[in-house]
N, C-alpha and C positions, 0 to 999 in steps of 0.2 A: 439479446436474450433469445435470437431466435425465432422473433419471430414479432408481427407488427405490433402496433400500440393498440387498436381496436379489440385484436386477440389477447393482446396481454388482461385490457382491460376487459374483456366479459370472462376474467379465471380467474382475475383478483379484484379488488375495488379500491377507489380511492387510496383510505385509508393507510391497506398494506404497502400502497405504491409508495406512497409520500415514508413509511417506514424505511424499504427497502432503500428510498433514496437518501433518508438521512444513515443506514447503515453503509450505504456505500462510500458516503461521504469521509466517514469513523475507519472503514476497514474494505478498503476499496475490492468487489467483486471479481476485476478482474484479477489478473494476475501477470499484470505489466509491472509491481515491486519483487517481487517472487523472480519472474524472469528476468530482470537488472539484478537483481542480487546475485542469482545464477551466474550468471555472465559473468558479473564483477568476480567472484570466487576465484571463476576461470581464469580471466584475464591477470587477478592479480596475483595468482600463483606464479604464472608463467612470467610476468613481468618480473616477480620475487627471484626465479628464477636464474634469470638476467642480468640484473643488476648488481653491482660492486658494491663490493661491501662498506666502499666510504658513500652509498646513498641510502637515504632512507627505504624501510620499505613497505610496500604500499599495501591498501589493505580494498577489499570491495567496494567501498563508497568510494575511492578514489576513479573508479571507472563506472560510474552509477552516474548518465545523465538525468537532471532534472532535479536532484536531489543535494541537501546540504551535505557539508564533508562531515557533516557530524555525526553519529548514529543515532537513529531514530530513539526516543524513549520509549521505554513498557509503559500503557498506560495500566495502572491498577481498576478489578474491577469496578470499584466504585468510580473512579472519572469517567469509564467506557459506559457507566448506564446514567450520568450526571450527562454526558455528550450525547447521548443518545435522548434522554427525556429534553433537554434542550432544543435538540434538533427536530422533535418530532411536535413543539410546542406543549411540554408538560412539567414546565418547571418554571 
């Protein structure tokens, strides 16, 4: 975030930390999915591109470490605030 823990904490308190941490949890801050997704796009164009027509062909998750080959699910608003009051002990 830029900057230490001590700082963070006299700008915010407890409370919003332990939010921010259960939202990061739900829809991660960074943007290390964002940037594999990217890549993956890249990569599996170019791979598409290559490949014979008697292979399959391949789609972003395929080049996405860390992740299942599945695609991720939408959550609907109401699970994203059922995971969020869960997470933040209010359910």
């Amino acid at each position: 975030m830029g900057m230490t823990v001590r700082e963070l904490l006299e700008r915010i308190d407890s409370r919003e930390l332990a939010e921010w941490i259960a939202f990061n949890a739900i829809e991660p801050v960074d943007n290390r999915f964002r940037g594999d997704l990217q890549a993956g796009i890249i990569a599996s164009t170019l791979a598409n591109c290559h490949r014979s027509r008697a292979t399959h062909s391949f789609t972003p998750i395929d080049f996405m470490p860390m992740y299942d080959k599945e695609v991720p699910k939408q959550q609907t608003k109401e699970q994203m605030i059922h995971a969020m009051k869960r997470a933040t002990g209010q359910s």
